[in-house]
NUZAKOL-51193 format. One record per residue (C-alpha): chain; x negated, y, z negated. Coordinates in steps of 0.05 Angstrom, whole numbers. Each point is the difference from the previous one (the first is absolute). Layout:
(r 'A'; (X; Y; Z))
...
end
This chain:
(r 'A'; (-183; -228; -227))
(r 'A'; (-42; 57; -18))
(r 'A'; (-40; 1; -68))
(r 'A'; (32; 38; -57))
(r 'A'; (-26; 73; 8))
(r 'A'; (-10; 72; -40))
(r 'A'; (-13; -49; -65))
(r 'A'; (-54; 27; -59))
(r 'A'; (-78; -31; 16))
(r 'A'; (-30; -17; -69))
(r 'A'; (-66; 4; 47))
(r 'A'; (2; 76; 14))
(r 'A'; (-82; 11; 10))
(r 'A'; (-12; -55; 48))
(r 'A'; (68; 21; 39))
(r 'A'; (-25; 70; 5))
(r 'A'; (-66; -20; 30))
(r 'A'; (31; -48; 44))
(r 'A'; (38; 53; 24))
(r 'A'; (-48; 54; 7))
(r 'A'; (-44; -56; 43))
(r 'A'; (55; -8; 43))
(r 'A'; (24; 69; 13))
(r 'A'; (-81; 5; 17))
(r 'A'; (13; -52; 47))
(r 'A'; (59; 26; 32))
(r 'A'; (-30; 60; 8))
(r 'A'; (-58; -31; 44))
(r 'A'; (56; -41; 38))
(r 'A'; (36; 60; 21))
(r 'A'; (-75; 27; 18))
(r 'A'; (-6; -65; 42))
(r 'A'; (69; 0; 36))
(r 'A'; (-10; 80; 20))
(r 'A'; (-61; -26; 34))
(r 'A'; (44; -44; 36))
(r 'A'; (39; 48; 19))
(r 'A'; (-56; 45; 28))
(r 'A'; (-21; -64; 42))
(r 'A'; (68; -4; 26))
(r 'A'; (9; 74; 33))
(r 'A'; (-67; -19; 28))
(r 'A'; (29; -57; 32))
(r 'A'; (66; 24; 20))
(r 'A'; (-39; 56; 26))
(r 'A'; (-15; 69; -36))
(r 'A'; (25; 47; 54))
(r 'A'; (68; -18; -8))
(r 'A'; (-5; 21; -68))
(r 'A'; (-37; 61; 23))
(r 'A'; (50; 25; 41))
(r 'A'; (45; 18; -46))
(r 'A'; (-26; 61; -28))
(r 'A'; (68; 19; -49))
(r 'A'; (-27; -18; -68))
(r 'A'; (-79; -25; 27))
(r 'A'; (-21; 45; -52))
(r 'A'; (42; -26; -55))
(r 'A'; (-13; -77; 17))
(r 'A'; (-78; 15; -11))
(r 'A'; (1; 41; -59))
(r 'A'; (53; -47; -36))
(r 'A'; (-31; -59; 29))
(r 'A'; (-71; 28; -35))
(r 'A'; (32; 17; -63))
(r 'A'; (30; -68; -11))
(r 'A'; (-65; -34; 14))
(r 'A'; (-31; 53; -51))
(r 'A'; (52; -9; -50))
(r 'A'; (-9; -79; 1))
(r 'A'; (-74; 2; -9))
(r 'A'; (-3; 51; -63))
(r 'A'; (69; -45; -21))
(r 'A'; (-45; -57; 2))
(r 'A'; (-52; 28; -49))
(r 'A'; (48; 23; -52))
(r 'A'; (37; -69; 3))
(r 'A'; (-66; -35; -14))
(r 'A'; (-4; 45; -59))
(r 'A'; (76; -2; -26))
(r 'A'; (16; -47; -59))
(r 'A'; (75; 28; 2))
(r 'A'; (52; -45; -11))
(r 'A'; (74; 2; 38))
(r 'A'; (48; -8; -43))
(r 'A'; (57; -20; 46))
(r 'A'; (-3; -56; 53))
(r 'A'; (53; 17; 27))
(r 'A'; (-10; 75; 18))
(r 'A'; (71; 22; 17))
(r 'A'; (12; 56; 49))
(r 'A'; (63; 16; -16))
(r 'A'; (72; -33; -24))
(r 'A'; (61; -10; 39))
(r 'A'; (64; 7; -41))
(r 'A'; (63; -47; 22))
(r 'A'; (59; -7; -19))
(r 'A'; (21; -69; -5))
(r 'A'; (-15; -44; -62))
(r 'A'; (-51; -60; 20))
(r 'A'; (-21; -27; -68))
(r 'A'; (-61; -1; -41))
(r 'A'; (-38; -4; 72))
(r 'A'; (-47; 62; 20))
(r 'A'; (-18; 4; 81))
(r 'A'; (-66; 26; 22))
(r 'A'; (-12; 13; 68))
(r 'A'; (-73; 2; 28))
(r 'A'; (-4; 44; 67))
(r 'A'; (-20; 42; 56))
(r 'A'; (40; 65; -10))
(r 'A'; (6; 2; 87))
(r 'A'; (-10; -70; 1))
(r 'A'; (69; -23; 39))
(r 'A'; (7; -66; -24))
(r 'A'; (-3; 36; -75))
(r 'A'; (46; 51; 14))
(r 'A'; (51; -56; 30))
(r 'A'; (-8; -29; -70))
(r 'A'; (11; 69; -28))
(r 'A'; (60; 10; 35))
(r 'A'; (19; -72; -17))
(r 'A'; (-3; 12; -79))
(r 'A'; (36; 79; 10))
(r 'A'; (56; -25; 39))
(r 'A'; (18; -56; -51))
(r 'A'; (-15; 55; -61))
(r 'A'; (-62; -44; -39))
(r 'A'; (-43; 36; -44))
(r 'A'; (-78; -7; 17))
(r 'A'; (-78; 16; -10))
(r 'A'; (-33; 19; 48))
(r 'A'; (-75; -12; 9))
(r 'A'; (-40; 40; 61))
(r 'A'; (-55; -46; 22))
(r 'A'; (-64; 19; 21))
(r 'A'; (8; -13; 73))
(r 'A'; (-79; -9; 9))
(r 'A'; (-22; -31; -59))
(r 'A'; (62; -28; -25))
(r 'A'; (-18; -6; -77))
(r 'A'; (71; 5; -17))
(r 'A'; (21; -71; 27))
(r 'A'; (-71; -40; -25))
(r 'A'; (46; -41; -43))
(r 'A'; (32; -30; 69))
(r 'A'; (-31; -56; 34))
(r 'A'; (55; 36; 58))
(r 'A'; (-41; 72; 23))
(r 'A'; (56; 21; 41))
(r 'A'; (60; 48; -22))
(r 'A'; (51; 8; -22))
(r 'A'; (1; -32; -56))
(r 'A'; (61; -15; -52))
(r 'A'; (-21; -24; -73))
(r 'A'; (52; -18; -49))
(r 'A'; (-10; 3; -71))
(r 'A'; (61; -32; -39))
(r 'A'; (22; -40; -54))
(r 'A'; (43; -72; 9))
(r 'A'; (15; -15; -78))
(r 'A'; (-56; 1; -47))
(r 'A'; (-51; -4; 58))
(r 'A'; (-28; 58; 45))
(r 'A'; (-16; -9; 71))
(r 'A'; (-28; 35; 55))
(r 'A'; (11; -14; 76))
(r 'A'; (-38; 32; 60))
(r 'A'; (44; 4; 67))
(r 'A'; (-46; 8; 61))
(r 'A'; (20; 27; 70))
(r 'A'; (46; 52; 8))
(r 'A'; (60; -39; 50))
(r 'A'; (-10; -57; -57))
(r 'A'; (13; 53; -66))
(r 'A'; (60; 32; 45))
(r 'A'; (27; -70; 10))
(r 'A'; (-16; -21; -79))
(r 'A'; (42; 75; -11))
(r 'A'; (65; -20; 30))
(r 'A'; (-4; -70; -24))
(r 'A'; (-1; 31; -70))
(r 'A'; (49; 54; 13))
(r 'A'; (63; -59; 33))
(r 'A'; (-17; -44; -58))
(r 'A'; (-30; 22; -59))
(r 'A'; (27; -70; -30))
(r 'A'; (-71; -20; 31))
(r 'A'; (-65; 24; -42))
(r 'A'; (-60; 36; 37))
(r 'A'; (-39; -55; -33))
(r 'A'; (41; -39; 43))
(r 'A'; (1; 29; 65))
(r 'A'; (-82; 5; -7))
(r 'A'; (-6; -69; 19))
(r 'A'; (51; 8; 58))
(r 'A'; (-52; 47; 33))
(r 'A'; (-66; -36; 12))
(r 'A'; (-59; 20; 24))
(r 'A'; (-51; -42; 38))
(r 'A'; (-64; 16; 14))
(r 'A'; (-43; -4; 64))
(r 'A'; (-82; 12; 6))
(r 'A'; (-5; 26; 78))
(r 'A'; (-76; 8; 3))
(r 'A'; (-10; 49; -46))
(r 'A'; (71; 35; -14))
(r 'A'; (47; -44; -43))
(r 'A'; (73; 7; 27))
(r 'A'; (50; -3; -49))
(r 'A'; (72; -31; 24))
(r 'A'; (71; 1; -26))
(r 'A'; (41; -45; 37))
(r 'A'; (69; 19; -35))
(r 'A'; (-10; 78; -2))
(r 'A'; (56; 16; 47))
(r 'A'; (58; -48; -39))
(r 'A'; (41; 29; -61))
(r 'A'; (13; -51; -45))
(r 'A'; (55; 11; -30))
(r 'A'; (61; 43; 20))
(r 'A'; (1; -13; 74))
(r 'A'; (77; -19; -16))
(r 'A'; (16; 69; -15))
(r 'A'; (42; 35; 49))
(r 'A'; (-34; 63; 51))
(r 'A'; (24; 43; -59))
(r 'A'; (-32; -35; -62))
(r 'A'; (73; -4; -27))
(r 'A'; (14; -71; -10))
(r 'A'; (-28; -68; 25))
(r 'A'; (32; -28; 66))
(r 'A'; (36; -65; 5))
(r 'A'; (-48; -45; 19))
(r 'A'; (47; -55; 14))
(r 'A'; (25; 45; 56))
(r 'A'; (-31; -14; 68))
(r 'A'; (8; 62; 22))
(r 'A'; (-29; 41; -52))
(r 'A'; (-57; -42; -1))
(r 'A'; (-15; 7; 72))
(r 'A'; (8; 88; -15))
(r 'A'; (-46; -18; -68))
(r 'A'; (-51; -34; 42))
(r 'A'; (4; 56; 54))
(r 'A'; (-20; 60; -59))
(r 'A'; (-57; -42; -25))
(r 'A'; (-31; -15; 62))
(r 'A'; (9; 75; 31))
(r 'A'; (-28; 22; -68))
(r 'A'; (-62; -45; 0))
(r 'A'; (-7; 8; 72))
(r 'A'; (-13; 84; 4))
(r 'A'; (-38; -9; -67))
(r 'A'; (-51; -41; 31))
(r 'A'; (12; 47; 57))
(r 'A'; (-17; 59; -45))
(r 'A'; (-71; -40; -12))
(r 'A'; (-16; -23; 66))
(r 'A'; (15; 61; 42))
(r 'A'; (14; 61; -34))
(r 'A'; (-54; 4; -54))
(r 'A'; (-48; -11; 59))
(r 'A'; (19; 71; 31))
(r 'A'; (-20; 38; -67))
(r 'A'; (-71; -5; 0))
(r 'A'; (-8; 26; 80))
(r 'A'; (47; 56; -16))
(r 'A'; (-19; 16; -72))
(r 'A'; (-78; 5; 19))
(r 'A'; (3; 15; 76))
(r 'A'; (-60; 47; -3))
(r 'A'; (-52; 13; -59))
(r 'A'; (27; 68; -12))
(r 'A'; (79; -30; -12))
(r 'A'; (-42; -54; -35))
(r 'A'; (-38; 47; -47))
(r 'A'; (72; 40; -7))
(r 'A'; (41; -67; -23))
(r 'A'; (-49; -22; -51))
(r 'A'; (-1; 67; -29))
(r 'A'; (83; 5; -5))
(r 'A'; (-15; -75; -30))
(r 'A'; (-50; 32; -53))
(r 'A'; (62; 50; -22))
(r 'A'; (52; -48; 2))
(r 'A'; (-35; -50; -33))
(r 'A'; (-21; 44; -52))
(r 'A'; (-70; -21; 8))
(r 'A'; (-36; 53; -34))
(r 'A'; (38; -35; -61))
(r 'A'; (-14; -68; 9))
(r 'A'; (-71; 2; 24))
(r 'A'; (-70; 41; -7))
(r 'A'; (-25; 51; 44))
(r 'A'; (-45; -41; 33))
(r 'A'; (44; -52; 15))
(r 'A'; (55; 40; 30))
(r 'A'; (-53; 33; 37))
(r 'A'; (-21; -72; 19))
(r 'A'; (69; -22; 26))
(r 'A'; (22; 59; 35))
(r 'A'; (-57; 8; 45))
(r 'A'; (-26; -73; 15))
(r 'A'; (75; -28; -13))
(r 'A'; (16; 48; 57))
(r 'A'; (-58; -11; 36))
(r 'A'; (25; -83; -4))
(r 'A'; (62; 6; 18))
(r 'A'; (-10; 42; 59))
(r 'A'; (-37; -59; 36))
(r 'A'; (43; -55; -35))
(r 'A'; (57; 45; 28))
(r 'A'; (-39; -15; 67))
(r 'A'; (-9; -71; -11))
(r 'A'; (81; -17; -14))
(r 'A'; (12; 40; 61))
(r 'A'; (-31; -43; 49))
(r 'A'; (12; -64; -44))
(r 'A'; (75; 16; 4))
(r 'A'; (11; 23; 64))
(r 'A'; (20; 67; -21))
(r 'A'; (12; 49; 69))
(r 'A'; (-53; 55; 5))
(r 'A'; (35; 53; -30))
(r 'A'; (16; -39; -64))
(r 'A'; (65; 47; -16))
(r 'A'; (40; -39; 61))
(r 'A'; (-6; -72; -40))
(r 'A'; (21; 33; -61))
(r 'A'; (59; 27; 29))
(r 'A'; (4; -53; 43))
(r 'A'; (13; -46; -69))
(r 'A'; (46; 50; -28))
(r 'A'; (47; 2; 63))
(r 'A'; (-2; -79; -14))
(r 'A'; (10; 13; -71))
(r 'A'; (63; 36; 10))
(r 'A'; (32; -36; 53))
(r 'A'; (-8; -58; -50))
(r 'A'; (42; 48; -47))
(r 'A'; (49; 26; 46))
(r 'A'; (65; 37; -27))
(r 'A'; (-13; -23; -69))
(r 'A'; (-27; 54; -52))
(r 'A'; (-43; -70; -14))
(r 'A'; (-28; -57; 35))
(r 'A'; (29; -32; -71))
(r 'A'; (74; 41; 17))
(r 'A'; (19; 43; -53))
(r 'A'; (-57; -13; -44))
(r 'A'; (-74; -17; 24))
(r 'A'; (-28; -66; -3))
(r 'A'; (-72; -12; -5))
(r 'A'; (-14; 7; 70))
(r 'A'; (21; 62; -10))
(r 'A'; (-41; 13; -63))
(r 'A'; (-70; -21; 28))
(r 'A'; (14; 44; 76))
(r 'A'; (11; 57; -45))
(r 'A'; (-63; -17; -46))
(r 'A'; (-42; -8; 69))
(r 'A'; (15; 71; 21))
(r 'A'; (0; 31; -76))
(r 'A'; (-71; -22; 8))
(r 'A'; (-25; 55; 43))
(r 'A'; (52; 52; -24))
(r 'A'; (-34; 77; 8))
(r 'A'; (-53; -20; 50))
(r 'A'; (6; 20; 71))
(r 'A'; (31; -60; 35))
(r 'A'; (46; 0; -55))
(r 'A'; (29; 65; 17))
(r 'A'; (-3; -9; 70))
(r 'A'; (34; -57; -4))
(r 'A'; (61; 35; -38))
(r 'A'; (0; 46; 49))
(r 'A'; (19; -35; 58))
(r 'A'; (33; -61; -22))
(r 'A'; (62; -14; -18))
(r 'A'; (-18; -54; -66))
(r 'A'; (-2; 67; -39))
(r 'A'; (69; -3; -19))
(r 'A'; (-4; -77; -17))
(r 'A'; (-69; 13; -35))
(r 'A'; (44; 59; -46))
(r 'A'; (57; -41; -19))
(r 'A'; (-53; -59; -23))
(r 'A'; (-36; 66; -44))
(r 'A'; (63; 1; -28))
(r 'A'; (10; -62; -14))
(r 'A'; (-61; -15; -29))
(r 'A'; (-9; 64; -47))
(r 'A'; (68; -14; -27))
(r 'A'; (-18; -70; -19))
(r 'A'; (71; -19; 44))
(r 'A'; (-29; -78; -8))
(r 'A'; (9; 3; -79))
(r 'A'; (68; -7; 11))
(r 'A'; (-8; -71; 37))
(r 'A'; (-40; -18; -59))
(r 'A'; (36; 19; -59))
(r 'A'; (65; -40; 43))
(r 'A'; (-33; -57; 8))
(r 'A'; (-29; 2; -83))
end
């Protein structure tokens, strides 16, 4: 459980320093890891990078600016005794429209990051009202309070009684799975479910690897009919066998969703620098990071977070097996995708599950880059990607939840 957060400091001066040390720090860091990154093109070999003259100009002149930008950043942080007066720097709110309490959801993400926007998705569909907090993909700043650096995020601030509480849900298939439990039995307290979803930690060398053994099971509610509408007889054989057969399809494409199609993004999304360069920028609109962040550090994440990605795009490519032209696996997994779903508007049926919910979140991810469109283009998951828009922006899930309250 995550320390209680956004909470007056009586210590204001010595916070403010503290901070202004380690934004100075951070600073130098993100110094440090463009270095790294320098090191790397050397050693994956500058001419590839070379060849590609679309957008040369723009990689060195942004690349430049956000080095520039850091250094004269680093100065005036040294300098600045300014306090924030929010920790929790919210991006923008989510209205719902279902009733959940005197509990308030913040979610920390990636605006493109998939696994965020399969929480995203997640938390539309069933009609929740959230924060949302855009973190810092290179520094990270935003998430310092969590011994967990990935995202997404969830942190629940509620009240049980005269006592307030506040509970951090880490890894996004876990917070989808901690979401449904919640919506089939809301007999069952988040304060409850929180210890049904553990995480165990692993130190591999020098990366820890978190673990959440449980992240694929709901709970609660897996008695429930295809429809939501009312729980099956579980002292009938046969509808426990057809119970038993929705679960484990469910659970089975969601880890599917994980293992093999959020491996395709990342070839696709940043095949070249130039479709690299042109993604992070649609990211810095949609994300609204001119908002959210400085100059300098949009500058920062655009260019070397593009710069990244393209060779990390690389890197998952050959790691996964993905064919040379990376748009063949990713079609490849949606023709599996909807032969899974076959005459149904849904893998769910009538209504989507939350299989459905975290495909539709992997390929939301990349939504107005290249791949994206070519992708809708020239396979036929547009009209099942569509009716899941719908779906979700109508908050269709709400009415599942407000059945089962």
């Amino acid at each position: 459980m995550a320390a209680p957060l956004g909470r007056p400091n009586m210590f204001s001066q010595v916070t403010n320093l503290h901070r202004t040390i380690s934004q100075s720090r951070d600073i130098c860091q993100n110094i440090c890891r463009f270095n790294r990154l320098i090191k790397n093109v050397q050693v994956h070999g500058y001419s590839t990078f070379r060849s590609v003259s679309t957008g040369r100009k723009r990689w060195v002149t942004g690349v430049c600016a956000a080095v520039a930008s850091s250094v004269f950043a680093t100065g005036l942080a040294v300098r600045s005794v300014k306090a924030l007066t929010n920790e929790r720097p919210v991006s923008r709110s989510v209205k719902g429209i279902v009733d959940i309490g005197e509990q308030k959801f913040t979610l920390y993400q990636f605006q493109s990051c998939p696994y965020c926007c399969k929480v995203r998705a997640t938390l539309d569909y069933f009609g929740f009202a959230y924060d949302v907090v855009e973190v810092n993909s290179v520094t990270k700043k935003q998430i310092k309070f969590s011994e967990y650096k990935k995202v997404p995020i969830l942190v629940v601030d509620g009240k049980s009684g005269d006592s307030e509480f506040t509970l951090q849900f880490n890894d996004s298939s876990s917070i989808v799975s901690v979401l449904g439990s919640y919506v089939f039995d809301q007999t069952t307290p988040l304060t409850k479910l929180h210890t049904y979803y553990p995480g165990y930690k692993e130190k591999k060398g020098r990366k820890t690897v978190w673990d959440y053994p449980n992240k694929y099971f709901i709970m609660y509610g897996e008695f429930y009919d295809k429809k939501g509408d009312k729980p099956r007889n579980v002292s009938d054989k046969n509808a426990n066998n057809s119970l038993t057969d929705d679960v484990r399809d469910e659970r089975k494409w969601r880890k599917w969703t994980d293992d093999i199609l959020m491996h395709t993004i990342s070839p696709n999304v940043y095949r070249t620098p130039s479709e690299s360069l042109e993604a992070f920028h649609h990211f810095s609109e949609w994300g609204e990071w001119d908002k959210n962040f400085s100059k300098f550090q949009q500058f920062f994440v655009v260019y070397v977070g593009a710069l990244a990605m393209f060779f990390i795009g690389k890197l998952v490519k050959k790691r996964h097996n993905i064919k040379e032209d990376p748009r063949e696996s990713l079609y490849d997994a949606c023709d599996e995708w909807m032969e899974a779903v076959g005459t149904s508007p849904f893998l769910g049926g009538d209504q989507p599950n939350l299989a459905d919910l975290s495909v539709y979140g992997a390929l939301h991810s990349f939504e107005g880059c290249l791949a994206f469109n070519d992708l809708m283009s020239t396979h036929k998951v547009k009209a099942w990607y569509q009716r899941m828009e719908q779906q979700i922006y109508s908050h269709q899930g709400a009415l599942l939840l407000k059945k089962s309250s």
